[in-house]
ModelCIF file with pLDDT and N, C-alpha, C, O atoms, coordinates in Angstrom:
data_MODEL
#
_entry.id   MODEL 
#
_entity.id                         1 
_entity.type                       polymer 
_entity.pdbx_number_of_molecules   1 
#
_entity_poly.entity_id                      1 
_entity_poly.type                           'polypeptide(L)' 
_entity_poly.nstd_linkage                   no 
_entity_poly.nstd_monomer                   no 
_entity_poly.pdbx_seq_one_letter_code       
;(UNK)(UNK)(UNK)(UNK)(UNK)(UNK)(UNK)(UNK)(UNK)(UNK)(UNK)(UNK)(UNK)(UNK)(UNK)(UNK)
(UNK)(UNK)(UNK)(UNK)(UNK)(UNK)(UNK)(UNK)(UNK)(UNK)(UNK)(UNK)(UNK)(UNK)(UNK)(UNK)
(UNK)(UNK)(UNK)(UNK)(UNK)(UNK)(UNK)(UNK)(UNK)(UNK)(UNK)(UNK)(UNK)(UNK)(UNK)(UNK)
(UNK)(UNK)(UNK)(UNK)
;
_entity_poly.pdbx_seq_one_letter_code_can   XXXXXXXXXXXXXXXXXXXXXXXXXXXXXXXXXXXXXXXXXXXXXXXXXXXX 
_entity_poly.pdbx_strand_id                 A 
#
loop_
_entity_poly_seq.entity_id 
_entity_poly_seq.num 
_entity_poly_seq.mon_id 
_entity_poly_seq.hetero 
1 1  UNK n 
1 2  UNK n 
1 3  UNK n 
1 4  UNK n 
1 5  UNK n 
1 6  UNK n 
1 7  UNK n 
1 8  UNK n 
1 9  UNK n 
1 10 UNK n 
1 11 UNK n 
1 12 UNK n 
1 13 UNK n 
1 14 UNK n 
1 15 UNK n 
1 16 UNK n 
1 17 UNK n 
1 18 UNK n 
1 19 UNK n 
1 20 UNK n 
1 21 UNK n 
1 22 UNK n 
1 23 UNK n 
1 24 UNK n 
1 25 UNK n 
1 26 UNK n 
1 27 UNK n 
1 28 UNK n 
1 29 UNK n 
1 30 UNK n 
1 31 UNK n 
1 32 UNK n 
1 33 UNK n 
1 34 UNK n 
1 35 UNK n 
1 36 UNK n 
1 37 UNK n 
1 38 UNK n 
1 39 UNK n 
1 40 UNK n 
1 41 UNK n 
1 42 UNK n 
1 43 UNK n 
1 44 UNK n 
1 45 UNK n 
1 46 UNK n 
1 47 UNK n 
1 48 UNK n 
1 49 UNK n 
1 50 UNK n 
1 51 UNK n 
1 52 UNK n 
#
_struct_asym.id          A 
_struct_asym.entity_id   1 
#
loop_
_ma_qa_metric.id 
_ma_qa_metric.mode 
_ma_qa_metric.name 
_ma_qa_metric.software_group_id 
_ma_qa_metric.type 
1 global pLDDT . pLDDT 
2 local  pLDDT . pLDDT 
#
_ma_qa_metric_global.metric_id      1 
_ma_qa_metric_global.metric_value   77.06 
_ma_qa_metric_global.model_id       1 
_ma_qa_metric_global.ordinal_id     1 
#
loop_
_ma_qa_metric_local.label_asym_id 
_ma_qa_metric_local.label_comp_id 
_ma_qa_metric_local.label_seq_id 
_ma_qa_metric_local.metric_id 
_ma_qa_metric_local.metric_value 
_ma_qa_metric_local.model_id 
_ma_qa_metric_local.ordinal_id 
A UNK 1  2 74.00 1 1  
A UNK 2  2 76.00 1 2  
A UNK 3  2 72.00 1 3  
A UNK 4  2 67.00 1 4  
A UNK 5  2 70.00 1 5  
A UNK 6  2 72.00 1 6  
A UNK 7  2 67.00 1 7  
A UNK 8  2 68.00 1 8  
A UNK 9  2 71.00 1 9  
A UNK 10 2 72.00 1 10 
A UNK 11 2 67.00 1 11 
A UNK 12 2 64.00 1 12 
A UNK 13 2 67.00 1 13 
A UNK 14 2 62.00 1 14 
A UNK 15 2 65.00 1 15 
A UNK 16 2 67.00 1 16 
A UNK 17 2 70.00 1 17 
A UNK 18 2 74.00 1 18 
A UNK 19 2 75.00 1 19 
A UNK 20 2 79.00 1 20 
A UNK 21 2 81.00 1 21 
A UNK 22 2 77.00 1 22 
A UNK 23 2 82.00 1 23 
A UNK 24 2 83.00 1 24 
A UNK 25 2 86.00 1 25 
A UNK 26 2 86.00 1 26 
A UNK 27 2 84.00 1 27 
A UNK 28 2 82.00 1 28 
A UNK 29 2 89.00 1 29 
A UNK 30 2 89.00 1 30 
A UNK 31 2 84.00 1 31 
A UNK 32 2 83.00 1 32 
A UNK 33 2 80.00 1 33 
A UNK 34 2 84.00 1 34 
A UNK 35 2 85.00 1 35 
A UNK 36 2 85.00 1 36 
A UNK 37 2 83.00 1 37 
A UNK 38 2 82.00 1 38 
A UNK 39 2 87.00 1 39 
A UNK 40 2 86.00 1 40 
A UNK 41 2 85.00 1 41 
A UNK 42 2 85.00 1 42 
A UNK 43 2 87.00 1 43 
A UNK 44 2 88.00 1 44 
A UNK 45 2 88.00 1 45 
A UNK 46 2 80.00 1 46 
A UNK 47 2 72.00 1 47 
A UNK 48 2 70.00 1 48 
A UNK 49 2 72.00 1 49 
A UNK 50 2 72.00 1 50 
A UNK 51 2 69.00 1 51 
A UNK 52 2 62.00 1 52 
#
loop_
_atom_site.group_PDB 
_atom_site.id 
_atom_site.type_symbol 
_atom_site.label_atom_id 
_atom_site.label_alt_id 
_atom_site.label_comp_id 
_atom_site.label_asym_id 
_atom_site.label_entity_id 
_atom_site.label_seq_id 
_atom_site.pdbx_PDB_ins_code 
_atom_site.Cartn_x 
_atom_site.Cartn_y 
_atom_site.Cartn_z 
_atom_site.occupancy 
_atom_site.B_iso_or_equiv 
_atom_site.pdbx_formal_charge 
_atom_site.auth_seq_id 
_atom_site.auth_comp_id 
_atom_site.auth_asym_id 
_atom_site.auth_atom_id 
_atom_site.pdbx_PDB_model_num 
ATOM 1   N N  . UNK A 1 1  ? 18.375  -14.954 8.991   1.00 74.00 ? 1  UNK A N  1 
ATOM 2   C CA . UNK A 1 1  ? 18.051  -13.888 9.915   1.00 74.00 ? 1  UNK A CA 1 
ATOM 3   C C  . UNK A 1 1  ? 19.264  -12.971 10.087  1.00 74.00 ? 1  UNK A C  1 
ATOM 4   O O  . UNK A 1 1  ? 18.999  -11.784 10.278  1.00 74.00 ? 1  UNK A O  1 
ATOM 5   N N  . UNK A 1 2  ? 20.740  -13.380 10.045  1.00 76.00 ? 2  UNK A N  1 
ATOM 6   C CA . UNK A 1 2  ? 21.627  -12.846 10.485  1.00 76.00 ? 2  UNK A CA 1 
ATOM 7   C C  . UNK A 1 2  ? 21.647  -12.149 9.088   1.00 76.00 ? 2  UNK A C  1 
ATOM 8   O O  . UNK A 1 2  ? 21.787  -10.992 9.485   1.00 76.00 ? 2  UNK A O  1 
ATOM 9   N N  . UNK A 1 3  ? 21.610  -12.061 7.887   1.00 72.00 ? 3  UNK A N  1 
ATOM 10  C CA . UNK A 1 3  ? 21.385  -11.395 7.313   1.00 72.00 ? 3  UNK A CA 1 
ATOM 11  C C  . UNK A 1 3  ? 20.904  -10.037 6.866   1.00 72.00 ? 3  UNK A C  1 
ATOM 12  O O  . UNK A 1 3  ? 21.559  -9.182  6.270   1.00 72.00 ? 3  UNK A O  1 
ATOM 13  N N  . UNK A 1 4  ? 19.076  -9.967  7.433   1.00 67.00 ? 4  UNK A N  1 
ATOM 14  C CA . UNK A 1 4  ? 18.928  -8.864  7.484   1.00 67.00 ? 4  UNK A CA 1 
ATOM 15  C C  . UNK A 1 4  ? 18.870  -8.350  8.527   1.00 67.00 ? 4  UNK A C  1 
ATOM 16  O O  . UNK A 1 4  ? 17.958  -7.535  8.672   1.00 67.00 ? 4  UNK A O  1 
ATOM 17  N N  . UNK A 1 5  ? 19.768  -8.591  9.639   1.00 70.00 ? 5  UNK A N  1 
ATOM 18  C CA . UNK A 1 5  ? 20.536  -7.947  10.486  1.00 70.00 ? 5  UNK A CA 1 
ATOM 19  C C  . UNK A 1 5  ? 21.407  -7.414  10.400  1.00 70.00 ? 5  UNK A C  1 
ATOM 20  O O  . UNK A 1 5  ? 21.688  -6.814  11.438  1.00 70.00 ? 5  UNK A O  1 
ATOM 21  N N  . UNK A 1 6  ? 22.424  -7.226  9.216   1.00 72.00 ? 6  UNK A N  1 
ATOM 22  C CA . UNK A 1 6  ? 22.928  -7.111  8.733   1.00 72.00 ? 6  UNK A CA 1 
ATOM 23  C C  . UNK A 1 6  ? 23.071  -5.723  7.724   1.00 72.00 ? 6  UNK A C  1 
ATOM 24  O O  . UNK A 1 6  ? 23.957  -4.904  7.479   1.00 72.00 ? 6  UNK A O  1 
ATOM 25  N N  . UNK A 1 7  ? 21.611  -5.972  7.277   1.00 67.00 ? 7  UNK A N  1 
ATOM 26  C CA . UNK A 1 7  ? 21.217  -5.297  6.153   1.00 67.00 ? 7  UNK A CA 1 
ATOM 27  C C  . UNK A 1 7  ? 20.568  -4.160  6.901   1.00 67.00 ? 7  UNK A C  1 
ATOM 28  O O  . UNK A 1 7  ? 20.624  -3.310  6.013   1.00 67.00 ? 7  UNK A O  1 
ATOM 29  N N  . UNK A 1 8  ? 20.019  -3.589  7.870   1.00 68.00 ? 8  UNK A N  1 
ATOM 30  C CA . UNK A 1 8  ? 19.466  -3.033  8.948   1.00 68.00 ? 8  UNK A CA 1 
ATOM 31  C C  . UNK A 1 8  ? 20.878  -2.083  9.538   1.00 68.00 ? 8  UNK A C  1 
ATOM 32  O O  . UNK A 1 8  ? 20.955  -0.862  9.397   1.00 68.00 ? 8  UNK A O  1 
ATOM 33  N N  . UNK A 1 9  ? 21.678  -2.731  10.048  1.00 71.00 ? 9  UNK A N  1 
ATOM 34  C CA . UNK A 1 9  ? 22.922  -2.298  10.433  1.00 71.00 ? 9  UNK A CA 1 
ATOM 35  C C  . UNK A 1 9  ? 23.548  -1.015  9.284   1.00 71.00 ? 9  UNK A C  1 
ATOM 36  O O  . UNK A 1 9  ? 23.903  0.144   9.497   1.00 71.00 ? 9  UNK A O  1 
ATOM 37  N N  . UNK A 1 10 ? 23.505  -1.572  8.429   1.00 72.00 ? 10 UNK A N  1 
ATOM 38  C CA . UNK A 1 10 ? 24.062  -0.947  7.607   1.00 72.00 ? 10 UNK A CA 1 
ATOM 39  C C  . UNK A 1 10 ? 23.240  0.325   6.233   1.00 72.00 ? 10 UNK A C  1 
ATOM 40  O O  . UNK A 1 10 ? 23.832  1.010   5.399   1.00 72.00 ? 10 UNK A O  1 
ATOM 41  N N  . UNK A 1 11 ? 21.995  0.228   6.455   1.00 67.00 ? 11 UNK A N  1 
ATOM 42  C CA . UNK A 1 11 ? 21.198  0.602   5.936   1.00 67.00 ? 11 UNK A CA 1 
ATOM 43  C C  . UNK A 1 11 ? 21.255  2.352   6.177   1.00 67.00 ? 11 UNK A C  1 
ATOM 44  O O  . UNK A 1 11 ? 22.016  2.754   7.057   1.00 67.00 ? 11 UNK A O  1 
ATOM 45  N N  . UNK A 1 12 ? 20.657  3.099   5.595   1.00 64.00 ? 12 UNK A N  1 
ATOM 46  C CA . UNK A 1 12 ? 20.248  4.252   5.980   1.00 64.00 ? 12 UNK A CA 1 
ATOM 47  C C  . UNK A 1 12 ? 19.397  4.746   7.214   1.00 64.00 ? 12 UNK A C  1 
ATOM 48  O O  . UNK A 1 12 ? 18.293  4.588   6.692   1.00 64.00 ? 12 UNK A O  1 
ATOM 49  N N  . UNK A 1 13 ? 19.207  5.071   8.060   1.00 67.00 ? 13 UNK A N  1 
ATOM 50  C CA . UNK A 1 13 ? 18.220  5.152   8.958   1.00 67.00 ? 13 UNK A CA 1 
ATOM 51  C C  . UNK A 1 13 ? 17.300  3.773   9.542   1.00 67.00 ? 13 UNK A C  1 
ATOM 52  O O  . UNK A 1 13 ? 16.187  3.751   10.066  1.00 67.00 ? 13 UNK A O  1 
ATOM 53  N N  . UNK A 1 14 ? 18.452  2.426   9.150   1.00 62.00 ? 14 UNK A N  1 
ATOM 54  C CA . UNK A 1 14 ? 17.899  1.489   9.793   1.00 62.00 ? 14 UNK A CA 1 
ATOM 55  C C  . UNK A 1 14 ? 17.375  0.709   9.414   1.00 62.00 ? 14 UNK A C  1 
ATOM 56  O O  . UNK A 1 14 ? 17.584  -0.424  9.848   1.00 62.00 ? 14 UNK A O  1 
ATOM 57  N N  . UNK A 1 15 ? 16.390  0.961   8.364   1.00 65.00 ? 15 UNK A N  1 
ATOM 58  C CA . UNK A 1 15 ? 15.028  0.625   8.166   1.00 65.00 ? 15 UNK A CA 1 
ATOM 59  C C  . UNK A 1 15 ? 15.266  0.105   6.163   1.00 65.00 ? 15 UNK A C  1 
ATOM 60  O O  . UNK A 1 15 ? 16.278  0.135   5.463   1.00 65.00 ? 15 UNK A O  1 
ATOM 61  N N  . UNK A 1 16 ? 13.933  -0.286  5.863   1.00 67.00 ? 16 UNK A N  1 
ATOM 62  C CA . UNK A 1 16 ? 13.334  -1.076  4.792   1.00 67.00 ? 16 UNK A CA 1 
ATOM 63  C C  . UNK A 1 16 ? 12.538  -0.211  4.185   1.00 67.00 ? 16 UNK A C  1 
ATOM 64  O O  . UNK A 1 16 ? 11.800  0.454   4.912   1.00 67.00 ? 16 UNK A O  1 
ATOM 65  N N  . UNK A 1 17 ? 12.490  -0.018  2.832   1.00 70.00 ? 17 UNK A N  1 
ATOM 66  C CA . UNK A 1 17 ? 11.751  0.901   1.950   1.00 70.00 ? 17 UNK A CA 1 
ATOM 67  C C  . UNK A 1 17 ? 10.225  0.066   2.151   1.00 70.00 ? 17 UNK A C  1 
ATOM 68  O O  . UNK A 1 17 ? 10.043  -1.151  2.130   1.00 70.00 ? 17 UNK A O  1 
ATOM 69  N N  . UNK A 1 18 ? 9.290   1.083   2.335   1.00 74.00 ? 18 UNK A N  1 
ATOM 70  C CA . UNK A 1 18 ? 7.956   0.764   2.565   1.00 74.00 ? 18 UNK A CA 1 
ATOM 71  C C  . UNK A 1 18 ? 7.528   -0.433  1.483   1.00 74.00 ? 18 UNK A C  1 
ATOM 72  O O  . UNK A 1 18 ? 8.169   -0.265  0.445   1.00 74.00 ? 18 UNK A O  1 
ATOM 73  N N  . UNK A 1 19 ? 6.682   -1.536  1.409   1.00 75.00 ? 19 UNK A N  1 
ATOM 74  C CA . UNK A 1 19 ? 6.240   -2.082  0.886   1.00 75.00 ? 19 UNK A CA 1 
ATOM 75  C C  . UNK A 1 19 ? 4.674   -2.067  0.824   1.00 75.00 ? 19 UNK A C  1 
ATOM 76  O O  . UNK A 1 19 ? 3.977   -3.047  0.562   1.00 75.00 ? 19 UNK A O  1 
ATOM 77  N N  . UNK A 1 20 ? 4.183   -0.666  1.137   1.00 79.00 ? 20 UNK A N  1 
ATOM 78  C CA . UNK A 1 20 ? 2.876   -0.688  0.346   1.00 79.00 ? 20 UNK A CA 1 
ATOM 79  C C  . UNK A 1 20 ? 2.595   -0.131  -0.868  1.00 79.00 ? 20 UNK A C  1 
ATOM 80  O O  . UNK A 1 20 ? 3.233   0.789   -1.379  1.00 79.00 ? 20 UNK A O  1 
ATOM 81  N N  . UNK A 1 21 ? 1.312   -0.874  -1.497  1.00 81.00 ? 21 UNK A N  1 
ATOM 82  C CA . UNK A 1 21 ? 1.163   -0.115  -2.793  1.00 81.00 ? 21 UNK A CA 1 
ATOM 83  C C  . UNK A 1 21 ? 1.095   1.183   -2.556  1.00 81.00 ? 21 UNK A C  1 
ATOM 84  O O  . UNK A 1 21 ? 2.089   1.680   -3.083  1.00 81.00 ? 21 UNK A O  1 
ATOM 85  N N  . UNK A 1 22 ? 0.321   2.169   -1.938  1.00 77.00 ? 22 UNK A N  1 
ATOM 86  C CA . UNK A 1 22 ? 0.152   3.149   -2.333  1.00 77.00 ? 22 UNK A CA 1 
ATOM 87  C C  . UNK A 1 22 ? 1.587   4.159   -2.314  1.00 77.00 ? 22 UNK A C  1 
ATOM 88  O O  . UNK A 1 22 ? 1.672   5.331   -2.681  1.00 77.00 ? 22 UNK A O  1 
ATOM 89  N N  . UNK A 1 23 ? 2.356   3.520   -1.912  1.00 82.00 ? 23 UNK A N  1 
ATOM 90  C CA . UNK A 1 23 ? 3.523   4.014   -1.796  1.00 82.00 ? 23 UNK A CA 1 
ATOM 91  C C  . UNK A 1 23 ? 4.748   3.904   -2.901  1.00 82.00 ? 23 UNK A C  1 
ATOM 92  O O  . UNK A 1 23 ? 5.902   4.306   -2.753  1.00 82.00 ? 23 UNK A O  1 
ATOM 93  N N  . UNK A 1 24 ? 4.221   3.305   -3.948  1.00 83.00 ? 24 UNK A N  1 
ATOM 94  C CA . UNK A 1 24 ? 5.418   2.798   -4.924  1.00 83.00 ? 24 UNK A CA 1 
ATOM 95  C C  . UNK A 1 24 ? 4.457   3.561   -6.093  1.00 83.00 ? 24 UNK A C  1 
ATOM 96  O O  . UNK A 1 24 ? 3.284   3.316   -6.377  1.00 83.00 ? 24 UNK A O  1 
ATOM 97  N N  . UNK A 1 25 ? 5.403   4.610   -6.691  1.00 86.00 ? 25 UNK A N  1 
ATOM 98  C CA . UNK A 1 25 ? 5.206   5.532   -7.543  1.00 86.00 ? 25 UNK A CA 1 
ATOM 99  C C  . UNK A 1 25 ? 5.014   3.995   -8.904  1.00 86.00 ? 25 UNK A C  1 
ATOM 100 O O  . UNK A 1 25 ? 3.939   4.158   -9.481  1.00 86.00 ? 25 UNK A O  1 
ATOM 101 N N  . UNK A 1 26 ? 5.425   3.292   -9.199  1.00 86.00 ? 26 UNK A N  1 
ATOM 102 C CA . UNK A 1 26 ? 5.310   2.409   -10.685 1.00 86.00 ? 26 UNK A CA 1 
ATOM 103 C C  . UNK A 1 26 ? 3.034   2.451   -10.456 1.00 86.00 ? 26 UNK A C  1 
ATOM 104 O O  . UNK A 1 26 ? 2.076   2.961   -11.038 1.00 86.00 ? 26 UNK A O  1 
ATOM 105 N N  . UNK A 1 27 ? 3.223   1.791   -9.571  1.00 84.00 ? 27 UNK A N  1 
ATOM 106 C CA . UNK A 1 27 ? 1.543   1.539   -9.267  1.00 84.00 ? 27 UNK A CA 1 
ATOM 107 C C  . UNK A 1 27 ? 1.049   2.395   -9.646  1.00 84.00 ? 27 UNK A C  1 
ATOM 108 O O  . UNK A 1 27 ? 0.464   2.395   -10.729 1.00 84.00 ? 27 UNK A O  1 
ATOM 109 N N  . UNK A 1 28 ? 1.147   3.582   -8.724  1.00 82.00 ? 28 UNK A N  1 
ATOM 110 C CA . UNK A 1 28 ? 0.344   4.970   -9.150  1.00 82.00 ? 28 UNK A CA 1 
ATOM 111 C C  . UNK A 1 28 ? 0.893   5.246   -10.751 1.00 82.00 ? 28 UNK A C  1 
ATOM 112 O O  . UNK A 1 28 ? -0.065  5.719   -11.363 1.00 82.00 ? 28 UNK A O  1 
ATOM 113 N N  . UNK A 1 29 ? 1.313   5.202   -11.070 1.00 89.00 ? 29 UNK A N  1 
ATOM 114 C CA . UNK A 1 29 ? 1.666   5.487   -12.463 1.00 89.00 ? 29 UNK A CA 1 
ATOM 115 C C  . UNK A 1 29 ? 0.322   4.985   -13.345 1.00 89.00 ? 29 UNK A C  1 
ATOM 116 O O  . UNK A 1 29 ? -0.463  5.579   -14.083 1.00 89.00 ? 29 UNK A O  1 
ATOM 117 N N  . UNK A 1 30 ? 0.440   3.752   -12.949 1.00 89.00 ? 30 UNK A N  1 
ATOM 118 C CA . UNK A 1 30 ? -0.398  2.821   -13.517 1.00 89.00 ? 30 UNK A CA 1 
ATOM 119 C C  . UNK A 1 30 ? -2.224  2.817   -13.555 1.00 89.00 ? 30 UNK A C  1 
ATOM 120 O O  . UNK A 1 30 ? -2.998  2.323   -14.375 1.00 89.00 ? 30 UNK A O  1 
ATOM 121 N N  . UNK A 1 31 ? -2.431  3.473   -12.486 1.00 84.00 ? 31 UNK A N  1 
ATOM 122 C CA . UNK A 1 31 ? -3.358  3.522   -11.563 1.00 84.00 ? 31 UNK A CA 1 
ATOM 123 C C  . UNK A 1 31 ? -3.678  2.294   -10.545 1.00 84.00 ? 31 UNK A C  1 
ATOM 124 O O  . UNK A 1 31 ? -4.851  1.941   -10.667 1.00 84.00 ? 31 UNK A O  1 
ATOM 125 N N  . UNK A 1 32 ? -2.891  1.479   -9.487  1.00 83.00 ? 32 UNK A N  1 
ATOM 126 C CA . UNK A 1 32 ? -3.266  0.776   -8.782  1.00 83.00 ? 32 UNK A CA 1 
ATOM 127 C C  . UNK A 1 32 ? -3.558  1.252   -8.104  1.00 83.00 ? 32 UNK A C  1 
ATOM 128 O O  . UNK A 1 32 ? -3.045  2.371   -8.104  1.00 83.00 ? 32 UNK A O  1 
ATOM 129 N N  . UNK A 1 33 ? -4.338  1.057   -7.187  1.00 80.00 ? 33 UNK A N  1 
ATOM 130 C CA . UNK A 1 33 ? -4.594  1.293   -5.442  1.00 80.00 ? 33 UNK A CA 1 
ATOM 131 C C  . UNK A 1 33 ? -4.428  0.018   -4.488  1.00 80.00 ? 33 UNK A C  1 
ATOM 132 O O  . UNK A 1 33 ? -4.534  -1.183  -4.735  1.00 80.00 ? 33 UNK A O  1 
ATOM 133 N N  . UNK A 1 34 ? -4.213  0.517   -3.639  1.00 84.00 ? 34 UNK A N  1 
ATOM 134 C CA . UNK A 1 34 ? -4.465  -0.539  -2.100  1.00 84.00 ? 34 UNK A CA 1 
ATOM 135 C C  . UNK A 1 34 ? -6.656  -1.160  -2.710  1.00 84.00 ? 34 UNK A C  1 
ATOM 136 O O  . UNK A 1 34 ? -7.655  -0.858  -3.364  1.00 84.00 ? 34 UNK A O  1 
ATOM 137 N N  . UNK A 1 35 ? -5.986  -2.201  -1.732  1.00 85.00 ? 35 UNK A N  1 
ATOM 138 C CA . UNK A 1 35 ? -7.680  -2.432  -1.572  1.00 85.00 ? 35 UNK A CA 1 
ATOM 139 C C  . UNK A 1 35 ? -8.702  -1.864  -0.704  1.00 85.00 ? 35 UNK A C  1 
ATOM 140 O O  . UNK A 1 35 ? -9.923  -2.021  -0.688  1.00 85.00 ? 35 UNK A O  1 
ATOM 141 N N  . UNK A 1 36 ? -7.938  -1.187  -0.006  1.00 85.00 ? 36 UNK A N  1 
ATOM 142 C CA . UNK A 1 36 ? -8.764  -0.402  1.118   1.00 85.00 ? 36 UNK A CA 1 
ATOM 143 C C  . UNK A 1 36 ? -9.045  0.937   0.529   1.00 85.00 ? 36 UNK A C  1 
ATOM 144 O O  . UNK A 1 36 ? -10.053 1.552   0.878   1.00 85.00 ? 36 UNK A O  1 
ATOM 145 N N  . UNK A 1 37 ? -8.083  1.498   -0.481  1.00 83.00 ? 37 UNK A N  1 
ATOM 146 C CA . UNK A 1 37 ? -8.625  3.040   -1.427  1.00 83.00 ? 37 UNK A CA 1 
ATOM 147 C C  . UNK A 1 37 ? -9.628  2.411   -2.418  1.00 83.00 ? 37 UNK A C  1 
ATOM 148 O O  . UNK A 1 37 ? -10.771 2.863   -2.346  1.00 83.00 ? 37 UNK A O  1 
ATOM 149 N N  . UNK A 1 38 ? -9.403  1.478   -3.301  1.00 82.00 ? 38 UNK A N  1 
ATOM 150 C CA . UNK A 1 38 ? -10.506 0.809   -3.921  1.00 82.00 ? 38 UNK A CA 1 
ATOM 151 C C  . UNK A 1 38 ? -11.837 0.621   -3.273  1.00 82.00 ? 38 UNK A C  1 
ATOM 152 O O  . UNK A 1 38 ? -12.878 1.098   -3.725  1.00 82.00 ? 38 UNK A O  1 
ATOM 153 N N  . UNK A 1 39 ? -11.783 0.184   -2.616  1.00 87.00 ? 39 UNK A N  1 
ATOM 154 C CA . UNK A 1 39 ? -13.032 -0.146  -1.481  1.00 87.00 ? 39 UNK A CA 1 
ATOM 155 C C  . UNK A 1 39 ? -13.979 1.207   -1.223  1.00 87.00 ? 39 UNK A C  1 
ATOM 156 O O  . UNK A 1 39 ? -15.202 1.348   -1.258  1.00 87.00 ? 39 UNK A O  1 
ATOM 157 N N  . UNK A 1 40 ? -12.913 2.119   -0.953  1.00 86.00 ? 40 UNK A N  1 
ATOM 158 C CA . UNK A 1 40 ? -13.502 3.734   -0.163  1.00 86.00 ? 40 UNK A CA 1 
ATOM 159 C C  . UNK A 1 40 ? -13.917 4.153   -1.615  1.00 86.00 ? 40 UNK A C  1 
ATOM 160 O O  . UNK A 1 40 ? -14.978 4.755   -1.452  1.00 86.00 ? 40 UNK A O  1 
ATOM 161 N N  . UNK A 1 41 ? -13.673 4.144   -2.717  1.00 85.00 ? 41 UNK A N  1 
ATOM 162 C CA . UNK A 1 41 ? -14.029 4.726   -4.188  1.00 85.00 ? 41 UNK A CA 1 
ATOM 163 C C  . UNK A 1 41 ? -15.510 4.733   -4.172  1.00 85.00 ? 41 UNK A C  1 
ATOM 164 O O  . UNK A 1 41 ? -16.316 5.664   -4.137  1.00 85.00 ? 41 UNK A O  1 
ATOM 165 N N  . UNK A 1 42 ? -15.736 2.706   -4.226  1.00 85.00 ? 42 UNK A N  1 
ATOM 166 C CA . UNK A 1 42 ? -16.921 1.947   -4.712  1.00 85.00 ? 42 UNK A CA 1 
ATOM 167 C C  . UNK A 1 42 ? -18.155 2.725   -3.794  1.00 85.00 ? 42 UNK A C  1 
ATOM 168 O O  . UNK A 1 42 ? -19.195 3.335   -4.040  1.00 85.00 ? 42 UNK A O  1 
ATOM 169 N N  . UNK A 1 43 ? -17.528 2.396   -2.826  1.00 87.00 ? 43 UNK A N  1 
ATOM 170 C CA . UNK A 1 43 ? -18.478 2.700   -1.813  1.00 87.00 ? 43 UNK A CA 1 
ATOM 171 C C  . UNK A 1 43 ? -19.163 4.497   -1.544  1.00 87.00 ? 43 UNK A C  1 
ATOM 172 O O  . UNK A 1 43 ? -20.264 4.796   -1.080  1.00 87.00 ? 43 UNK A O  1 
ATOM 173 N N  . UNK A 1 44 ? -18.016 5.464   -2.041  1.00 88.00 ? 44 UNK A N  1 
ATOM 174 C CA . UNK A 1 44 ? -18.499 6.816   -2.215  1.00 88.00 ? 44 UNK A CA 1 
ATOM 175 C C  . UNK A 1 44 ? -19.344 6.811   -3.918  1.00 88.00 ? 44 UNK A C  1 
ATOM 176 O O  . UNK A 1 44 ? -20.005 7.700   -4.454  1.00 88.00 ? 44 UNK A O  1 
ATOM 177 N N  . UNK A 1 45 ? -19.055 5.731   -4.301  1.00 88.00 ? 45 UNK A N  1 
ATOM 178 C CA . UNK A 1 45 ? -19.522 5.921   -6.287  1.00 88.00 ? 45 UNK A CA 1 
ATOM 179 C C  . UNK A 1 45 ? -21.005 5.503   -6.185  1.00 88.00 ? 45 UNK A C  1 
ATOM 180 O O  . UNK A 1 45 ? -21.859 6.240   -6.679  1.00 88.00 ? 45 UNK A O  1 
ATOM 181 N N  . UNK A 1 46 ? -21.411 4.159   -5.460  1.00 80.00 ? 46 UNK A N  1 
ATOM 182 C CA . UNK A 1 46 ? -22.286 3.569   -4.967  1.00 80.00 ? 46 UNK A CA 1 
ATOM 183 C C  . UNK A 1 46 ? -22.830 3.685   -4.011  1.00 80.00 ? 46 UNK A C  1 
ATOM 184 O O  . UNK A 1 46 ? -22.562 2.842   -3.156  1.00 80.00 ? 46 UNK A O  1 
ATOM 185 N N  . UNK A 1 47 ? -23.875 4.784   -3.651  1.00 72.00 ? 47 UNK A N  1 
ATOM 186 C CA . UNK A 1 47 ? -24.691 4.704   -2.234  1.00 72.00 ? 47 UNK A CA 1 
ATOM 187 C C  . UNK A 1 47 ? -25.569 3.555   -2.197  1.00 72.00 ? 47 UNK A C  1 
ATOM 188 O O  . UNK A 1 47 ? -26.269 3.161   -3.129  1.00 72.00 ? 47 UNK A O  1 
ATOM 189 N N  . UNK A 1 48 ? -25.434 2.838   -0.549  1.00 70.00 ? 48 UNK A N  1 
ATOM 190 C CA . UNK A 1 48 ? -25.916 1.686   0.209   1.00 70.00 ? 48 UNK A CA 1 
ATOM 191 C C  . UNK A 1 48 ? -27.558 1.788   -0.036  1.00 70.00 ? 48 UNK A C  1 
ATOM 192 O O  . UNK A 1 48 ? -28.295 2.605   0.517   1.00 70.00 ? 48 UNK A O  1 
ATOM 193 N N  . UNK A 1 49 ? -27.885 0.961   -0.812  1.00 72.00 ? 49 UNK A N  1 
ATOM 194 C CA . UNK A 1 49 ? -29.620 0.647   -1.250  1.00 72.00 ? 49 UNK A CA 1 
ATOM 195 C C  . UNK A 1 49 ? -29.904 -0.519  -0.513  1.00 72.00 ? 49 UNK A C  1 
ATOM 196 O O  . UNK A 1 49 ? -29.206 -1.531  -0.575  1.00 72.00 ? 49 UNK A O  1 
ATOM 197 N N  . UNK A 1 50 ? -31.214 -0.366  0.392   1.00 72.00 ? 50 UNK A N  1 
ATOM 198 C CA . UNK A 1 50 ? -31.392 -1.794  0.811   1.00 72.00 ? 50 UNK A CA 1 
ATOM 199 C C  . UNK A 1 50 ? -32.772 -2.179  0.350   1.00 72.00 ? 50 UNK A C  1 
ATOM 200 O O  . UNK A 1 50 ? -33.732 -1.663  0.922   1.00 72.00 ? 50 UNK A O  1 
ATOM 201 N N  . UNK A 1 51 ? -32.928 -2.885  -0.457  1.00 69.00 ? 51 UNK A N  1 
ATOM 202 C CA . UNK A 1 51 ? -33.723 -3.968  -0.951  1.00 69.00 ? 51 UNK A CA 1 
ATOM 203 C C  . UNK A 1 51 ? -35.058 -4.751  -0.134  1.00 69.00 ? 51 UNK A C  1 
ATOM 204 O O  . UNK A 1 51 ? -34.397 -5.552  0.527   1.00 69.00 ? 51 UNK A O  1 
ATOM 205 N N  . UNK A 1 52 ? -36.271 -4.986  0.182   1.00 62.00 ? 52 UNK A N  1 
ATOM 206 C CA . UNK A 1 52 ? -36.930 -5.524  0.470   1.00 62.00 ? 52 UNK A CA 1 
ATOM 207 C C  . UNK A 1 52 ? -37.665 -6.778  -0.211  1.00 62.00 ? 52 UNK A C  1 
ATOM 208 O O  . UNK A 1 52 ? -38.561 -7.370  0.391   1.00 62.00 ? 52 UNK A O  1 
#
């Protein structure tokens, strides 16, 4: 712990480079998404049919 207390202290503005996907340019490169942009895709690609 005293560590990244440490690392915080001394850091730029404090803080920790974001750790979400949509935020790390390699992913997008790639085409990853979060699962929650995946999700919003399917669901605009696929309109909700309900079945009887």
């Amino acid at each position: 712990m005293a560590f990244f207390c440490v690392k915080l202290i001394f850091r730029k503005n404090g803080s920790f480079p974001s750790q979400h996907i949509h935020d790390s340019e390699a992913m997008r490169q790639r085409g990853i998404h979060c699962v929650i942009d995946q999700d919003r895709e399917m669901r605009e690609s696929r309109p909700l049919t309900i079945e009887h």
